[in-house]
Structures are given as C-alpha cells and as structure tokens.
PAKOLKE-748884 format. One line per 4 residues: their letters; for each residue x, y, z of N, C-alpha, C. Coordinates in nm, 4 decimals. Layout:
A> X,Y,Z,X,Y,Z,X,Y,Z; ...
// end
This chain:
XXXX> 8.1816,6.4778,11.5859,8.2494,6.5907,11.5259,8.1479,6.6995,11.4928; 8.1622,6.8565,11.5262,8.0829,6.9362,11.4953,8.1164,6.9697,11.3390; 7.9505,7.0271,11.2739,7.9406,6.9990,11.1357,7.9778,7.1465,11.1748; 8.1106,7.2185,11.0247,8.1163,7.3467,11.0376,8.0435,7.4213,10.9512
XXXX> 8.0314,7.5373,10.9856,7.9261,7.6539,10.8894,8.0329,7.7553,10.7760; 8.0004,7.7817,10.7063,8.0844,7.8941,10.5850,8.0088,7.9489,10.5291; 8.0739,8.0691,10.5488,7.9838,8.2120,10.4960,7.9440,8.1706,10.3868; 7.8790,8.2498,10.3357,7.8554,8.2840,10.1452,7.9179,8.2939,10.0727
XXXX> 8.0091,8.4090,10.1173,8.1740,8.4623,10.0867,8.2963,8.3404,10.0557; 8.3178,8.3080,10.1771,8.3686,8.1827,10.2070,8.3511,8.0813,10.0618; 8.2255,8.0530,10.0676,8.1221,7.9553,9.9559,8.2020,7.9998,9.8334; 8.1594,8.1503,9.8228,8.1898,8.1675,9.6811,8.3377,8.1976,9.6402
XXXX> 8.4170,8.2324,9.7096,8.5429,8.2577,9.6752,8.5761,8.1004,9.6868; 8.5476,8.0010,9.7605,8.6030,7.8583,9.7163,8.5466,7.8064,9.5885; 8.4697,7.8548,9.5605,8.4169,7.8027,9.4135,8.4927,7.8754,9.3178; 8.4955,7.9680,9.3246,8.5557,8.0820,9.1859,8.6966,8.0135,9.1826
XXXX> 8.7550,7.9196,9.2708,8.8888,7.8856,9.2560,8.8931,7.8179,9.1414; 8.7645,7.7630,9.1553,8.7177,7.6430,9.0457,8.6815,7.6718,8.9150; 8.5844,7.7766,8.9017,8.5535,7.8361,8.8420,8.5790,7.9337,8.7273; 8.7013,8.0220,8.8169,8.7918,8.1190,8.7096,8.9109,8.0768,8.7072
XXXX> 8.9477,8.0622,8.8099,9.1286,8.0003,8.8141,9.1672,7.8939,8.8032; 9.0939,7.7987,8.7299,9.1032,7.7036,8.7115,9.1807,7.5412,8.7367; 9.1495,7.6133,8.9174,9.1671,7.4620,8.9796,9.1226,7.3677,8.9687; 9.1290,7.2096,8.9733,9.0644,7.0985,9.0363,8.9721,7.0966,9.1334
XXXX> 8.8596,7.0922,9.1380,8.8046,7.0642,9.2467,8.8635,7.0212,9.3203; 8.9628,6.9073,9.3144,8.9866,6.8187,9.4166,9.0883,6.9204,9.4953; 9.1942,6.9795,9.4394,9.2875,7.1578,9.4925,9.2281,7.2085,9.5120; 9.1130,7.2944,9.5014,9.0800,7.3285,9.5390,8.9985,7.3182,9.7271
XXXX> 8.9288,7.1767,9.6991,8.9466,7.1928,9.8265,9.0066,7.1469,9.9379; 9.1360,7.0554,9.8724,9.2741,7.1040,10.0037,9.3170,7.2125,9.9980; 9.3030,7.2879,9.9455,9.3525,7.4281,9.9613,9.2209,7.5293,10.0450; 9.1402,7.5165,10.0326,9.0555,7.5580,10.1631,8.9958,7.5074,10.2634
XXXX> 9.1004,7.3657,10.2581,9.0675,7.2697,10.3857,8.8992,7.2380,10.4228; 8.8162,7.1674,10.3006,8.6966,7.2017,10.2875,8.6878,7.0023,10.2053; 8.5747,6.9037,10.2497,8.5477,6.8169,10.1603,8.4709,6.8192,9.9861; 8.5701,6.7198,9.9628,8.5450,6.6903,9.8082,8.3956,6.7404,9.7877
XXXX> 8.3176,6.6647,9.8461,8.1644,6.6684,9.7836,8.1042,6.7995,9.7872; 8.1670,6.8891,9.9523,8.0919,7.0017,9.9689,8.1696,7.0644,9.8665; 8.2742,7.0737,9.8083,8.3066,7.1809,9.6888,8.2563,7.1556,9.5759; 8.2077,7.0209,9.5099,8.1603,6.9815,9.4412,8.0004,7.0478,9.4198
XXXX> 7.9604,7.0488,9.5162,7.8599,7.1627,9.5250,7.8507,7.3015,9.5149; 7.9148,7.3479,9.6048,7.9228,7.5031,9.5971,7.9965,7.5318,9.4243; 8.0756,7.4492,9.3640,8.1253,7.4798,9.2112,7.9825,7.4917,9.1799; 7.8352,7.3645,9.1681,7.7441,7.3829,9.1064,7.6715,7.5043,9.1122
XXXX> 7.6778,7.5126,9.2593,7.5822,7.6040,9.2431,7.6163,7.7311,9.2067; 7.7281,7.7436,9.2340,7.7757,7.9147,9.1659,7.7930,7.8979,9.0275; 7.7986,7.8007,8.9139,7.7736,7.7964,8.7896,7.6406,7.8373,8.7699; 7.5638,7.7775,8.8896,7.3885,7.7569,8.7991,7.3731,7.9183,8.8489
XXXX> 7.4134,7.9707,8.9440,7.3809,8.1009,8.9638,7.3885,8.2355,8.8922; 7.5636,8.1980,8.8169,7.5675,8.2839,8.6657,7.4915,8.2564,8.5534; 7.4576,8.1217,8.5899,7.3387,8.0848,8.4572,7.2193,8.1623,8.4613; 7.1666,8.2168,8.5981,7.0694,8.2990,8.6296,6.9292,8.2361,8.7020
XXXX> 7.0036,8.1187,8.7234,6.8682,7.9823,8.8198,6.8605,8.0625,8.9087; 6.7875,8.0335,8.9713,6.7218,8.0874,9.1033,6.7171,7.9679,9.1970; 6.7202,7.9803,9.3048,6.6921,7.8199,9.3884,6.5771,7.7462,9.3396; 6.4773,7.8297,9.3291,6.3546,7.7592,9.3036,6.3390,7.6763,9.1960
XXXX> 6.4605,7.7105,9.1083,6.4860,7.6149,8.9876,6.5600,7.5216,9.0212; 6.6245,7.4923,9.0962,6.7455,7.3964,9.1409,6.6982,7.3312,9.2612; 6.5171,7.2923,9.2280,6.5380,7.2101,9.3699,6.5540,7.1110,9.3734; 6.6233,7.0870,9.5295,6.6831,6.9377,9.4936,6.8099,6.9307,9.5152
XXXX> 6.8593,7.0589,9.4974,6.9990,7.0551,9.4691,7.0719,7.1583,9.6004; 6.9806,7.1531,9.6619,7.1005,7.2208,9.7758,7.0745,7.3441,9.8316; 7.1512,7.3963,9.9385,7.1245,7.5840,9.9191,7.1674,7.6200,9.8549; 7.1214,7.7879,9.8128,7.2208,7.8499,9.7137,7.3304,7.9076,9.8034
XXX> 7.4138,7.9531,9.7068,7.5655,8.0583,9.8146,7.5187,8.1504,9.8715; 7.4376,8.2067,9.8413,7.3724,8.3359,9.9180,7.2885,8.3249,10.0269; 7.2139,8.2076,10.0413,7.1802,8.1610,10.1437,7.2419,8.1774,10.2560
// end
C-alpha cells in the first residue's frame, strides 16, 4: 500500500478539529479519513506549536505541521 502525503494545511485544519471544535480524536479522524495515531500526532504537535516549541524542542517527536 502506498504511504500517503498531507499538506501542512491539510495537517493543520485536521488538528484544529481537535483542537477548537472540539472533536474526538477518534471523529475526527474518520471524518478526514486519516489513522488514529497519525491524528494523534498532528493534535500534538499543533498544541506544542501554540505553546511556541520549536521542533528543536520536540525532538523525538515527529515533524512539525509546517514541515
């Protein structure tokens, strides 16, 4: 199976579902047809990003959305 790619955009508007509108992760990502774990991520990292981390603080933890 080819692994698929998602914008930044993509990234971050599936997180903000999470984020501001206060979906489930888990709705959230049947609703952008996207796996549990990878939303589970992109939620982190767009939290740690309003927190004002920088990747270089979060290593370990993944790309950032802007990446």
């Amino acid at each position: 199976m080819k692994r698929r790619n998602f914008s930044p955009e993509f990234k971050s508007e599936s997180a903000q579902l999470v984020v501001d509108q206060n979906y489930t992760v888990s709705d959230a990502a049947k609703t952008m047809d996207v796996g549990l774990s990878t939303m589970t991520k992109w939620v982190r990292q767009l939290r740690d990003e309003r927190q004002g981390k920088t990747p270089k603080e979060i290593i370990g933890r993944g790309v950032a959305l802007t990446d």
